[in-house]
C-alpha angles and dihedrals in degrees: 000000000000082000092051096042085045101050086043094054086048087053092049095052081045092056099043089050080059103055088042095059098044120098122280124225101214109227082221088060090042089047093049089046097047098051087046077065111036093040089050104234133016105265090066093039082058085046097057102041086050083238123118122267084250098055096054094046084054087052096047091049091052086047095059093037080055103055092026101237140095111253098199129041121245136308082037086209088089096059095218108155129244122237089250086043092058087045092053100040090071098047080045092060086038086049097050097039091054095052083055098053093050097053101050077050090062092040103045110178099025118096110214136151134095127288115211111204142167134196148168110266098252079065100035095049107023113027105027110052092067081045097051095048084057106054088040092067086046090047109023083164103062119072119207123211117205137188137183118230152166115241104263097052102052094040071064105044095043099106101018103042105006129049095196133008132197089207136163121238129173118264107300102006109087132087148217109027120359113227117170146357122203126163124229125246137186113239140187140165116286088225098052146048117219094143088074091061124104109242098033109235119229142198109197152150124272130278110288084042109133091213105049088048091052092047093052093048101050090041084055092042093058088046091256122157112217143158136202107243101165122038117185143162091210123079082201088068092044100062100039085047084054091038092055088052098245094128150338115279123209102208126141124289097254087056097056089046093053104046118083111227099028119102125194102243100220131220097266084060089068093255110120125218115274120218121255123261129223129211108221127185102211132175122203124272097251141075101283131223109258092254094051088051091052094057097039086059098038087056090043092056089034103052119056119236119233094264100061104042094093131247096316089045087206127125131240115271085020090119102069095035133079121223102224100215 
């Protein structure tokens, strides 16, 4: 017996020496490699991991020298996984998972971790930022990453970029906590007349925004011609764009109304009704990392569903912002 235990224990030792001396993959190289991945190129995985293009090119090179094999197929620009790449990719979420839960099990009592979260700009740029100061003092620990984005990008990136999203979807078709419903109105400058150009000349969103695609559509729909004269990611450049009388804007109606100088266009100008938004607080479908699930339930405490917001169900400040959906 002494003989067996004694040879087991030799082959033990021999087996962690052996897992000493085998190579390491480092969590900063898998998290470099998995946001490549779930961020979709390179530029918006730097972005996300706050590091140049070039640094996390560097990591992902180190990646594939240390296992030996290529993780993407040529030409690399595609970014198509290899079929070590795909192997890799789910150790790579296990590995990482793992670190995390190790460390909340050293630190019991202490929330930390990163929060991934998208929202339309009126949120992002309006309604969160008080928000956020706030839970940060509850929670110094968690990070939250937060990006600004247009409907159908981020009904694309929740689950596999984002862990929660304040979006806009039209009426009935949103999940998690309703926030807010506004209609949509058309909308030009009170001292010009753009809408009686043909083309009609028009200052909208990006692509993947729910209100220029329902604007071209409907436009298209009525047998109107019209061009896009003025993209922007602001809602601000829009409306001065659409104050100064350079095109026709598509915000929502209490923006319109708001806003001195800007005038609805109505259906007997030729301009069909637009559906209404609404504003939805969802979570991934998925179990969520302890951060995320603080600040899904802080907003969810914090921000007032539709049906308690009184008569008029708009927030406070709403008037004078516009919702970028």
């Amino acid at each position: 017996m002494e003989l067996q235990a004694a040879s087991w224990e030799q082959g033990g030792l021999e087996g962690a020496r052996g897992a000493l001396r085998g190579r390491l993959l480092a969590p900063e190289l898998l998290r470099a490699f998995v946001a490549v991945v779930e961020c979709n190129g390179y530029t918006p995985a730097a972005r996300y991991l706050h590091r140049t293009q070039a640094a996390v090119s560097q990591q992902i090179a180190r990646l594939e020298d240390c296992i030996g094999a290529d993780l993407f197929e040529k030409p690399k620009r595609q970014l198509k996984l290899s079929e070590q790449g795909k192997v890799l990719l789910d150790y790579a979420h296990r590995l990482l998972a793992l670190n995390n839960e190790a460390m909340e099990r050293l630190r019991p009592g202490i929330v930390r971790g990163v929060v991934r979260m998208g929202a339309t700009n009126y949120y992002a740029t309006t309604v969160l930022p008080s928000l956020l100061a706030k839970f940060s003092e509850l929670h110094p620990a968690i990070h939250i990453d937060l990006e600004v984005g247009v409907a159908e990008d981020m009904r694309k990136k929740l689950g596999p970029a984002f862990d929660l999203v304040i979006n806009a979807f039209q009426s009935g078709q949103g999940n998690g906590v309703l926030l807010r419903k506004d209609p949509v109105a058309w909308a030009v400058s009170a001292h010009a007349r753009p809408h009686l150009k043909a083309p009609i000349p028009l200052a909208v969103l990006p692509q993947g925004s729910l209100l220029r695609r329902w604007a071209e559509e409907a436009l298209t729909a009525a047998g109107q011609r019209w061009v896009v004269v003025q993209e922007s990611s602001s809602v601000e450049v829009l409306k001065a764009s659409v104050l100064a009388g350079l095109a026709v804007g598509v915000f929502q109606d209490a923006t319109v109304r708001a806003a001195p100088g800007l005038r609805p266009l109505l259906p007997d100008e030729g301009f069909p009704t637009l559906p209404s938004t609404e504003m939805w607080l969802e979570r991934a479908d998925r179990d969520l990392p302890r951060a995320a699930q603080c600040l899904y339930e802080f907003l969810r405490d914090q921000l007032p569903p539709w049906e308690a917001q009184g008569p008029a169900g708009v927030l406070e400040g709403t008037a004078s912002s516009e919702p970028r959906s």
